[in-house]
C-alpha positions as CSV (number, residue, x, y, z in Angstrom):
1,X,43.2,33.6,39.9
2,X,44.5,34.5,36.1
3,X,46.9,32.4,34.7
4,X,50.3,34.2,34.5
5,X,51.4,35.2,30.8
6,X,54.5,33.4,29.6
7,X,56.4,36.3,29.7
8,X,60.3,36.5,31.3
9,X,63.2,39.2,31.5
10,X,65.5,39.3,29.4
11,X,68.2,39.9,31.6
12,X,67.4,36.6,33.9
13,X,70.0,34.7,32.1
14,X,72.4,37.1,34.2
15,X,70.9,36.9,37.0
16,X,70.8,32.8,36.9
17,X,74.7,33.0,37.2
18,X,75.3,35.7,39.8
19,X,76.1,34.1,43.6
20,X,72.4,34.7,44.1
21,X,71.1,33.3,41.2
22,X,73.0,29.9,41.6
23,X,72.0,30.6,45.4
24,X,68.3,30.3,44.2
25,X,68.6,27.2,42.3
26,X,70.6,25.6,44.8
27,X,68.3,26.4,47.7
28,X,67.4,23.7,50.4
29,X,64.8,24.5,53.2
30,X,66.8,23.9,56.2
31,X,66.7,26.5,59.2
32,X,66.8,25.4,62.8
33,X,63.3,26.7,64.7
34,X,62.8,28.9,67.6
35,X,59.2,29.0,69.4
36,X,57.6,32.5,69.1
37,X,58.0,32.7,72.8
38,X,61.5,32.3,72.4
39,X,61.3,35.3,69.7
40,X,58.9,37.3,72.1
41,X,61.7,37.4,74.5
42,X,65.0,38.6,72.2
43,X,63.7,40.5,69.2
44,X,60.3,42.2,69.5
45,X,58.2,44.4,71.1
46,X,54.4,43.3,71.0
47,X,53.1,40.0,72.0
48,X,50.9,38.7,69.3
49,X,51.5,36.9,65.8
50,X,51.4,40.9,64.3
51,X,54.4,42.2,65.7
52,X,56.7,45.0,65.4
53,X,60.2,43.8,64.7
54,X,63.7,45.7,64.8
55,X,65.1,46.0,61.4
56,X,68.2,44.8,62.4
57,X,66.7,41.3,63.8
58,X,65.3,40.2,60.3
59,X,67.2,38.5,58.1
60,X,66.6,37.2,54.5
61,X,67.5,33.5,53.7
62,X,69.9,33.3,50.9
63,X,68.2,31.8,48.0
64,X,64.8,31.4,49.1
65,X,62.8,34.5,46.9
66,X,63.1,32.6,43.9
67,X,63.0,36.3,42.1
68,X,65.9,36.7,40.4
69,X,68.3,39.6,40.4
70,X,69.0,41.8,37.7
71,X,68.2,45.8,36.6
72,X,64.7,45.7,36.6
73,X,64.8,44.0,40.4
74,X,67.4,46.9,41.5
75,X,64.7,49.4,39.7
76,X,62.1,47.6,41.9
77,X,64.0,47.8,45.2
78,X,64.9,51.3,44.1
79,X,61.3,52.5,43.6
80,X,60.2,51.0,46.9
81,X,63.0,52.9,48.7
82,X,62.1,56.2,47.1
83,X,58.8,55.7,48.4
84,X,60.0,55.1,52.0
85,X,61.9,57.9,52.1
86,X,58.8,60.1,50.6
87,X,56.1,58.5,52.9
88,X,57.8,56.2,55.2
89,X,56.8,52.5,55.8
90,X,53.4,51.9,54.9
91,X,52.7,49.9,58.2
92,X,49.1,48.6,57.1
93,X,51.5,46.2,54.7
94,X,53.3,44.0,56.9
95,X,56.3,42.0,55.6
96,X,55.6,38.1,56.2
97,X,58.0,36.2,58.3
98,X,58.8,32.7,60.3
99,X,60.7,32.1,63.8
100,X,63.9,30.4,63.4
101,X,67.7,31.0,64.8
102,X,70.9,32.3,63.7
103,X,73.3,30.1,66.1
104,X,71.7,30.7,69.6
105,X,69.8,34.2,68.5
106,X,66.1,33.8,67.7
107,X,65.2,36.0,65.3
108,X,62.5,36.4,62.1
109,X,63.0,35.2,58.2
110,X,61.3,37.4,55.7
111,X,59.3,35.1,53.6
112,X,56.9,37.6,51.9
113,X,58.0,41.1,51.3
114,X,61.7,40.9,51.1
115,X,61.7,43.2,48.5
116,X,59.9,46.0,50.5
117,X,62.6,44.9,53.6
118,X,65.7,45.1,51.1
119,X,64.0,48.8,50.3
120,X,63.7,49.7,53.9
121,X,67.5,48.7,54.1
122,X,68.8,50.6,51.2
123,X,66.3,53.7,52.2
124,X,68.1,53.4,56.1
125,X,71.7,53.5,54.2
126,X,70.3,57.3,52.9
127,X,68.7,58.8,56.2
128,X,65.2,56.9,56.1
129,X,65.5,56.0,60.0
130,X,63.3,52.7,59.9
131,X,64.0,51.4,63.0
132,X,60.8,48.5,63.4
133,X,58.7,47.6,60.7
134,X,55.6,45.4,61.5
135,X,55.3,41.5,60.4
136,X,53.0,39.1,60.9
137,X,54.6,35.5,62.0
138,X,53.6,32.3,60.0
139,X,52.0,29.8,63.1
140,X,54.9,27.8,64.5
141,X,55.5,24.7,62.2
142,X,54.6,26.6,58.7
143,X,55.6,24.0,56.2
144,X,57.6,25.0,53.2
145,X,54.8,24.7,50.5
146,X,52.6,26.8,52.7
147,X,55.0,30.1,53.1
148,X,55.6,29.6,49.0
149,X,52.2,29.4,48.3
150,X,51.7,32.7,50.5
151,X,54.4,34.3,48.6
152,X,52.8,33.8,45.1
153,X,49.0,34.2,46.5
154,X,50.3,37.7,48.4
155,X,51.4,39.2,45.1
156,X,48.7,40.2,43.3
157,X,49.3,43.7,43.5
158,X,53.0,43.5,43.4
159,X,55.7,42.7,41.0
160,X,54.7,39.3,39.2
161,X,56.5,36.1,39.1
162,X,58.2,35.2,35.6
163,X,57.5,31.8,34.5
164,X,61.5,30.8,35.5
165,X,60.5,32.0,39.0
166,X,57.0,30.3,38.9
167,X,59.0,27.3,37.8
168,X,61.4,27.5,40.6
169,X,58.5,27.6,43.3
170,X,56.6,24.7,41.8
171,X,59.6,22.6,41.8
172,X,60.0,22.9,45.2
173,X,56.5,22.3,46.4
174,X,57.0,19.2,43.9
175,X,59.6,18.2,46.2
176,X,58.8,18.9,50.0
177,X,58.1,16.0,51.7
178,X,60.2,13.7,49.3
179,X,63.0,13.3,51.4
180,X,60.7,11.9,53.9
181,X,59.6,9.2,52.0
182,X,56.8,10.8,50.2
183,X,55.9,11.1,46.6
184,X,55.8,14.7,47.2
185,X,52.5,17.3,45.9
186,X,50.9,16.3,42.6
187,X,50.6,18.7,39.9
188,X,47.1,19.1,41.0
189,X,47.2,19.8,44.4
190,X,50.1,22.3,43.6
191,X,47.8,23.9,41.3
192,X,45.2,23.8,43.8
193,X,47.2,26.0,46.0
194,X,48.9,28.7,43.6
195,X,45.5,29.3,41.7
196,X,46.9,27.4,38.1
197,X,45.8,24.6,36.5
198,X,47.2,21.2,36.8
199,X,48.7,21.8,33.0
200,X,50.4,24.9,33.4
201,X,52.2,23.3,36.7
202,X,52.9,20.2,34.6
203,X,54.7,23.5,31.9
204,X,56.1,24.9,34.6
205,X,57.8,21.9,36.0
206,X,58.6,20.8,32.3
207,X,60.8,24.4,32.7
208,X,62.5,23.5,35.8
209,X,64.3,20.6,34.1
210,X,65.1,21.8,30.9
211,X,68.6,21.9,30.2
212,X,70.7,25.5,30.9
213,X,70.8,26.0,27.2
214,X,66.8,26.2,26.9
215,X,66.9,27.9,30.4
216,X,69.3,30.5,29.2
217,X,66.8,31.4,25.7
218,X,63.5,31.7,27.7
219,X,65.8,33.6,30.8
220,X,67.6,35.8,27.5
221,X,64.1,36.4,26.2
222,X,64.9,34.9,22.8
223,X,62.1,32.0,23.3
224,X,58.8,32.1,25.3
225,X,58.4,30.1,27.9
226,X,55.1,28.4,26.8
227,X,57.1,27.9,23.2
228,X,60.5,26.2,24.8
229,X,58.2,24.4,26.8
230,X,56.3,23.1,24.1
231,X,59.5,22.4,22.2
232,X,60.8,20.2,25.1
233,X,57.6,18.3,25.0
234,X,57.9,17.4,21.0
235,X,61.4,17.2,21.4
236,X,63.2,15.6,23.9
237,X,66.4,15.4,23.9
238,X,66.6,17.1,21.0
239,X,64.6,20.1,22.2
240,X,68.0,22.1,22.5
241,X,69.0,21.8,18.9
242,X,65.8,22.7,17.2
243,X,65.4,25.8,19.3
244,X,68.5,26.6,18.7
245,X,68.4,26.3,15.2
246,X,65.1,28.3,15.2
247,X,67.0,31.1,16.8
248,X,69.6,31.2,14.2
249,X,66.5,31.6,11.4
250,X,64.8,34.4,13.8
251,X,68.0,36.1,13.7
252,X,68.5,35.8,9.9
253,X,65.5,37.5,9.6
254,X,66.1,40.8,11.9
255,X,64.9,39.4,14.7
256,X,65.8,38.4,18.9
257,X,62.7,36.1,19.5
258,X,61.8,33.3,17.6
259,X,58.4,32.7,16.1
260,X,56.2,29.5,15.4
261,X,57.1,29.8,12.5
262,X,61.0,29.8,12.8
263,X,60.8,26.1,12.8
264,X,62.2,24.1,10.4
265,X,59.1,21.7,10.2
266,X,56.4,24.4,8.8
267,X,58.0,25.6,5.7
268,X,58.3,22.0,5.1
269,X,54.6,21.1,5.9
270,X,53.5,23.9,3.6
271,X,55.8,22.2,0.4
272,X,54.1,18.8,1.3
273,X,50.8,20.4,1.1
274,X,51.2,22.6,-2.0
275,X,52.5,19.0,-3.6
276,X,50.2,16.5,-2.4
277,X,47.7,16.4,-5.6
278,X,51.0,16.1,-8.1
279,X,51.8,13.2,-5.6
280,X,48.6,11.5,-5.8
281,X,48.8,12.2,-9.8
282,X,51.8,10.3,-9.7
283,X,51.2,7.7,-7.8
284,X,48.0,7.1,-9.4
285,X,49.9,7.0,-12.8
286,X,52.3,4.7,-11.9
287,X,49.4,2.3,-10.4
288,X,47.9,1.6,-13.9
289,X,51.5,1.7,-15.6
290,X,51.5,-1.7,-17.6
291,X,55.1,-1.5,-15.3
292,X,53.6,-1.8,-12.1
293,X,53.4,-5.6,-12.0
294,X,57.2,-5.5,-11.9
295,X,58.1,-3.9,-8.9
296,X,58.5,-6.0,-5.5
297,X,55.3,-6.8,-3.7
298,X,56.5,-4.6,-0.9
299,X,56.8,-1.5,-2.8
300,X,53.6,-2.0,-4.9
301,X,51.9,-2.5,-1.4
302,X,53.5,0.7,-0.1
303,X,52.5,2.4,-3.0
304,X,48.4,0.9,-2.6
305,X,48.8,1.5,1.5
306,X,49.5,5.2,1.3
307,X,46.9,5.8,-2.1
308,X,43.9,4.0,-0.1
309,X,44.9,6.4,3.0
310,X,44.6,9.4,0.9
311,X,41.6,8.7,-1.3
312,X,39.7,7.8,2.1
313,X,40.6,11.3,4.4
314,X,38.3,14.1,3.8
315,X,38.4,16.7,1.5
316,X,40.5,19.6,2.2
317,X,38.7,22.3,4.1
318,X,38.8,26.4,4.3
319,X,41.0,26.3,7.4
320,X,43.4,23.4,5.9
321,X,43.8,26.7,2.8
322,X,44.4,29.2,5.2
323,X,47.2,27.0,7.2
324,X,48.7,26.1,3.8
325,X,48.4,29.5,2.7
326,X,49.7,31.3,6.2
327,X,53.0,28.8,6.0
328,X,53.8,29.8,2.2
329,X,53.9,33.1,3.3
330,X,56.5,32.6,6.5
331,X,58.5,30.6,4.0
C-alpha cells in the first residue's frame, strides 16, 4: 500500500473546533454489546453476517470517523447523495457496521461507510426512498484497532485520509489495550496493519501530540504535515515558535505556506559557508601573530581545536556548491 502524501485541508482547522471536531478528538470506544442474535431479532431482515438493515436502525457514533467536517466533506456527502438519487444505492458496496445497543434496542454502528449512510440520509430528506441498505457485521467481539484498520484499508477507492486524520487513527490503535494494563500496539505492528512504515506511524503519532498551535498550521494548510513534523522533532518545545516565525517570513514574501527555506537557520548556514575561508584566513593569521603567545591558554586552544578540525574535513564538494549556492539565492 502507497504511503499517503502529506497533504491536509485547509479548512480542518475549522473543523477541529466544531462539536464534531472536538467530538473526534475526545472520542472513547465505549458502547455496550448486543449478540447478532439479539440484532437478528429487532432490526433486520436476513440471517447472515451480510444483512439488509433499516435505515432508521443504524446509527453513527459521535466522534468515531476521525474525518473531519468542513466544505469539502459536505461536497463529498453531497456528491454521494446526488448519486443516490440518480442511481439509487449501489448495493454491491455494503456499509460496514458492528452490533451494540442504544439503552435496551439492539441495533448496528456504521464503522466503514458513514459517509455513503450520511448521503443515503440527506438523499431520503429529498425523495430518495432508501428504506434498507445492506451491511456486512464485524464478527461479535471486533476489537477497536480491527474496525479502524478496516476503515483505512477499505478506502482505497474512496476519499483519502489527511495526515491529521491518519494521526487521529494511529493514536488510538497506539492506545487500545492501555487501559488494561498493556503497553498498547508498537509503531510497527500498527504499521503492519494500515500498510505504512513504522516511521511514518512514529510522524504520525509525532502529529497527534503536537501542540494546537502546530495542529492549527498543518490543519490551516500553512505548514505540511511531514515539515511541522519534522520541526517538532528538531525542535521541541520550541517547535511552535520557529514555525511560527517561518510563517511570518512566508507571508512577507507573498506567500500562505511555508518553505524549507523560510527558516531562519538556512540563510544563516549559507553566510557561514560563503565566510568560512576568510575565517580560516583569519584565524590562521592570528596563529602566527608574534601576539598569539599572549592570549589565555583556553582561547589559544579554542583557537588550535577548531583550525585542526577544519584543515582535517574534506574538501568542499559539487553538492556542498550547489547547497551553498541554492541558500544564497532563498536569502
Amino acid at each position: 500500500m502507497n504511503q499517503i502524501e502529506l497533504v491536509v485541508s485547509a479548512t480542518e482547522a475549522e473543523g477541529l473546533a466544531t462539536e464534531q471536531g472536538k467530538a473526534i478528538q475526545a472520542f472513547e470506544f465505549n458502547v455496550p454489546a448486543s449478540t447478532h442474535r439479539q440484532l437478528m431479532q429487532s432490526t433486520v431482515t436476513t440471517r447472515s453476517n451480510t444483512i439488509k438493515a433499516m435505515v432508521e436502525d443504524i446509527r453513527v457514533l459521535p466522534g468515531f470517523n476521525p474525518r473531519l467536517p468542513g466544505p469539502e466533506m459536505d461536497a463529498h456527502i453531497r456528491q454521494i447523495a446526488n448519486s443516490i438519487l440518480k442511481e439509487g444505492f449501489f448495493e454491491h458496496k455494503p456499509l460496514g457496521g458492528f452490533a451494540g445497543k442504544e439503552g435496551k434496542k439492539a441495533v448496528i454502528y456504521v464503522f466503514d461507510g458513514e459517509c455513503r449512510f450520511r448521503g443515503t440520509q440527506l438523499a431520503n430528506e429529498e425523495g430518495a426512498g432508501v428504506e434498507e441498505v445492506p451491511i456486512v457485521l464485524a464478527p461479535e467481539g471486533t476489537d477497536l484497532a480491527t474496525l479502524l484498520v478496516s476503515m483505512v484499508r477499505s478506502n482505497n477507492n474512496s476519499k483519502p485520509f489527511t495526515p491529521m486524520e491518519l494521526s487521529i487513527i494511529c493514536q488510538r490503535m497506539k492506545k487500545d489495550g492501555v487501559s488494561e494494563g498493556k503497553e498498547g500496539m508498537s509503531n510497527e505492528a500498527i504499521g503492519e496493519r494500515l500498510g505504512f512504515t513504522a516511521e511514518y506511524v512514529r510522524g504520525l503519532l509525532t502529529l497527534s501530540e503536537a501542540p494546537e498551535a502546530i495542529k492549527d498550521m498543518v490543519t490551516q494548510g500553512t505548514v505540511a504535515a511531514a515539515l511541522a513534523i519534522d520541526t517538532v522533532r528538531k525542535h521541541g518545545e520550541d517547535a511552535s515558535e520557529v514555525l511560527k516565525t517561518a510563517v511570518e517570513t512566508a507571508k512577507a514574501s507573498g506567500r500562505e505556506k511555508v518553505r524549507k527555506s523560510d527558516f531562519a537557520q538556512k540563510p544563516q548556514t549559507a553566510t557561514i559557508k560563503r565566510a568560512a575561508p576568510q575565517m580560516l584566513a583569519v584565524l590562521t593569521e592570528v596563529k602566527n601573530d608574534q601576539a598569539y603567545q599572549a592570549l589565555p591558554e583556553v582561547l589559544r586552544k579554542k583557537i588550535e581545536d577548531l583550525l585542526s578540525k577544519i584543515q582535517s574535513s574534506p574538501p568542499q564538494t559539487k553538492d556542498d556548491d550547489e547547497q551553498v549556492a541554492e541558500a544564497e539565492s532563498v536569502g
